[in-house]
C-alpha positions as a printed Julia matrix, in Angstrom:
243×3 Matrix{Float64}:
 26.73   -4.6     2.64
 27.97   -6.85    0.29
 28.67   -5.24   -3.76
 26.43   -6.19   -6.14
 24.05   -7.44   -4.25
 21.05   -5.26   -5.85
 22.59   -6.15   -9.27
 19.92   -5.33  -12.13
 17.48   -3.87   -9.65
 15.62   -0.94  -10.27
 14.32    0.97   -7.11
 11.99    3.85   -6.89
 13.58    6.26   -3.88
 10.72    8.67   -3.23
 12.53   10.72   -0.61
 12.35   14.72   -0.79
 15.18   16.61   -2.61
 18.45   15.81   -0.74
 17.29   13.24    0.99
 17.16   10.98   -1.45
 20.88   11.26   -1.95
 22.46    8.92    0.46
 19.94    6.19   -0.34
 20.34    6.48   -3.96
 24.57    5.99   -3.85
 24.11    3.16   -1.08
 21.71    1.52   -4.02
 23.9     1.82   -7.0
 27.41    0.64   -4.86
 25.3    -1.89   -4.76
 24.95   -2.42   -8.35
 21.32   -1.07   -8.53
 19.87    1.16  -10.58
 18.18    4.14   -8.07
 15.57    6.17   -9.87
 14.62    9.46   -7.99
 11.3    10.59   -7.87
 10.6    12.98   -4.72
  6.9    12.12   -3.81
  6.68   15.59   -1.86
  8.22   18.93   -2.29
  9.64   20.96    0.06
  8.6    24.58   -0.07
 10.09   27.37    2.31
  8.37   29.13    4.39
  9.53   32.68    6.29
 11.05   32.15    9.78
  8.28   31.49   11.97
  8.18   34.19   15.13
  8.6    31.57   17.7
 12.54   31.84   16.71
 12.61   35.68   17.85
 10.8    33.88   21.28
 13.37   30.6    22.62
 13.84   31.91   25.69
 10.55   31.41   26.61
 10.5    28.05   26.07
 11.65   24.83   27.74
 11.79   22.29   25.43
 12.04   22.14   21.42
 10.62   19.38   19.52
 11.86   18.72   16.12
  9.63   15.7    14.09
 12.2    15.46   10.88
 15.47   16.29    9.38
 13.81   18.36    6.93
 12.42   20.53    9.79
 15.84   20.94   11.32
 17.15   22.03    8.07
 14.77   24.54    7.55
 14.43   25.94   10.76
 18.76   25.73   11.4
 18.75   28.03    8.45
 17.19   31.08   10.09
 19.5    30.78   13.25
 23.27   31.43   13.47
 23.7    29.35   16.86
 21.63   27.0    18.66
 20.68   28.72   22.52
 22.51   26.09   24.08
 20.33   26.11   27.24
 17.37   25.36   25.12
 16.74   21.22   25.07
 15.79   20.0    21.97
 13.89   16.58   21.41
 13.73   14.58   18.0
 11.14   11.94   17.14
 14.08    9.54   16.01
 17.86    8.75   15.1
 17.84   10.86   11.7
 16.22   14.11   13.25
 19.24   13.75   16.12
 21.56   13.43   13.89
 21.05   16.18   11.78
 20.21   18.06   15.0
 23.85   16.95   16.86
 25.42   17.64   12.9
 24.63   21.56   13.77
 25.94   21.86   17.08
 22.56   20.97   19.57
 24.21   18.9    22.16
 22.4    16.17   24.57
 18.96   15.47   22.21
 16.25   13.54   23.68
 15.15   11.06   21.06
 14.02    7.45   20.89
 17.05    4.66   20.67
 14.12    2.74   18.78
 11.13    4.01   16.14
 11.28    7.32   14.59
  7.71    8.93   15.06
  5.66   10.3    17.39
  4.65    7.45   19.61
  8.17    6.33   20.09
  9.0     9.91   21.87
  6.04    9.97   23.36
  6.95    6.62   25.43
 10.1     8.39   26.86
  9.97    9.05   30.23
 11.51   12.48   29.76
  8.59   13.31   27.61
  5.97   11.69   30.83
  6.91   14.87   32.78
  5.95   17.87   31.23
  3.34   19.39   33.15
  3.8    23.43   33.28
  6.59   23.54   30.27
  6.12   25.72   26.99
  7.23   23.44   24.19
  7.26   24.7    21.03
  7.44   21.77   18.38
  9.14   22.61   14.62
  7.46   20.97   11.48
  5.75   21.31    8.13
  2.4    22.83    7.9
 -0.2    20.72    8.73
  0.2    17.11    9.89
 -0.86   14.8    12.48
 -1.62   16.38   16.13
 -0.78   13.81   18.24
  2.55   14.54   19.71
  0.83   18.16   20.53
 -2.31   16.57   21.52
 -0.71   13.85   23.71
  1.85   16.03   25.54
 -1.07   19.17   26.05
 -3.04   16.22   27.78
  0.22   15.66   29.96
 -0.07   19.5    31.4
  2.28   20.98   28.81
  1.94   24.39   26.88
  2.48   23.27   23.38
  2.31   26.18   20.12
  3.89   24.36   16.55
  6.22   26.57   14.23
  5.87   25.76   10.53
  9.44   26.07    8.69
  7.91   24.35    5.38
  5.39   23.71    3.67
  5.02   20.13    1.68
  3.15   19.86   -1.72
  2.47   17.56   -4.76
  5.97   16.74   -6.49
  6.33   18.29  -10.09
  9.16   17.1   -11.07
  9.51   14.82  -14.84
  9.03   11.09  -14.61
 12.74   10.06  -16.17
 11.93    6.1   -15.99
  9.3     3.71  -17.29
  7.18    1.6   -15.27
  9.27   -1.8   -16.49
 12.49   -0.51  -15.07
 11.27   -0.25  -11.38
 11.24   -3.75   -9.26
 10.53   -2.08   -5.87
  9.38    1.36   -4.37
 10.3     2.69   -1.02
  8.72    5.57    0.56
  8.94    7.52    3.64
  5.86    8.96    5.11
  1.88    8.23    4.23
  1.6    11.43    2.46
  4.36   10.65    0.37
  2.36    7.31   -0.41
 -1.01    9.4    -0.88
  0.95   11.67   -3.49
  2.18    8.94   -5.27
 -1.4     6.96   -5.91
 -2.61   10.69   -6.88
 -0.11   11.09   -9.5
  0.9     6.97  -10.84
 -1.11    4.16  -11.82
 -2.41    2.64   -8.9
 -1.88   -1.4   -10.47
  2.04   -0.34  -11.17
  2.35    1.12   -6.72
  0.45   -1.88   -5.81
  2.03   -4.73   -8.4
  5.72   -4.19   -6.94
  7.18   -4.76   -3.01
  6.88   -1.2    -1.14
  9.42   -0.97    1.57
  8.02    1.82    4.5
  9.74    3.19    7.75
  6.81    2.62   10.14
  3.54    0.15   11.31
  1.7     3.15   10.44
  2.8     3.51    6.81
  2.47   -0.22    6.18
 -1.14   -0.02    7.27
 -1.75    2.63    4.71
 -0.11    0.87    2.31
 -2.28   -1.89    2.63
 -5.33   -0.11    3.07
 -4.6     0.77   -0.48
 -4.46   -2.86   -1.65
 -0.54   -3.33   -1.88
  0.12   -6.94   -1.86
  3.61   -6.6    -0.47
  4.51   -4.48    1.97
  7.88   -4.53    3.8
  8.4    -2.93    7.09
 12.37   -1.79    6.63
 12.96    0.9     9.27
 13.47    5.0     8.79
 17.21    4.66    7.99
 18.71    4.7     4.55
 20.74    1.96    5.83
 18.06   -0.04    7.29
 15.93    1.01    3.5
 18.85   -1.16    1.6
 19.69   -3.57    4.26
 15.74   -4.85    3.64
 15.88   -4.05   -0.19
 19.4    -6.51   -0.15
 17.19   -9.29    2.05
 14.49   -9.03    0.16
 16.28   -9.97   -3.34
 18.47  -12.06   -2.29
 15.64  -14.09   -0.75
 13.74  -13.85   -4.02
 16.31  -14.64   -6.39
């Protein structure tokens, strides 16, 4: 990570609340400017009764660090012969960071599909999983594993909404975006000009992203990987290739 490598660059980091954090410093040691601008919210929710309930379960699916954050903060230990699964390296960290030891989770991707393809995941006929997340979202990983014989119920811990926070740059001071999920990217055309999202390179964590991104008409989209250190390793290549 060479300094001053994103010298005079302006970047848009659109991660929720503290998530943002680590991206933003890695951008300005850089010599960049990082302009936060959380394109969801993160609302709490009450501890969802499935927490009262672990024993019954065999396996606990978390799909984000925000849902380990939220849902850590209702327990004061992690049942320790509960296994816990995460759909990528960021949800096992945070998961190993509070104590939940040996956590199934992809060594490649970060979504749904990539945890679906591991073979501990294949063989799950008769379990009760109970899978943590925000309200709403996509049914797959419940779908796909309920077609594999599993019980599956999903425990809310959050709920995500529209970002209100103040707008403290101008359009002119931003020469790329990154974003992490596509309802960040959906709140973000609801809320900014749609010519200023799709006139500057967006840098997304997943196939599926980039293919909303260009169903939207983005002319450049750049597929960087779910880590804050993959994020700036593409935003470095990227300028550096484009003077």
């Amino acid at each position: 990570m060479a300094s001053e490598s994103l010298r005079g660059r302006g970047i848009l980091v659109t991660r929720p609340g503290e998530r943002a954090v680590n991206l933003a410093q890695l951008i300005e040691a850089s010599g960049g400017r990082a302009y936060l601008f959380p394109a969801i919210d993160i609302e709490d929710l009450s501890a969802p009764p499935e927490l009262q309930q672990l024993h019954k379960f065999d396996l606990a699916v978390f799909v984000s660090p925000t849902a380990v954050s939220k849902i850590m903060a209702h327990l004061a230990a992690w049942p320790r012969a509960l296994p816990a699964a995460a759909v990528g390296g960021g949800t096992r960290r945070e998961l190993e960071r509070r104590g939940v030891p040996n956590v199934i989770a992809p060594q490649a991707g970060a979504d749904s599909e990539a945890l679906l393809a591991l073979d501990e995941m294949q063989r799950v006929a008769g379990k009760h999983i109970v899978i943590f997340r925000g309200e709403g979202g996509r049914e797959l990983l419940g779908d796909t594993l309920r077609s594999r014989g599993a019980d599956v119920v999903y425990a809310a811990g959050y709920r995500r909404t529209r970002p209100k926070g103040a707008r403290l740059w101008t359009e002119d001071e931003i020469d790329a975006i990154t974003v992490s999920s596509s309802q960040g990217l959906a709140n973000l055309f609801d809320i900014l000009d749609g010519a200023f999202l799709r006139g500057r390179p967006l840098f997304v964590p997943h196939p599926r992203v980039a293919d909303t991104a260009r169903e939207r008409a983005v002319r450049e989209v750049v597929l960087a990987g779910p880590s804050d250190e993959q994020v700036f390793e593409a935003l470095v290549a990227y300028f550096r290739s484009h003077g």
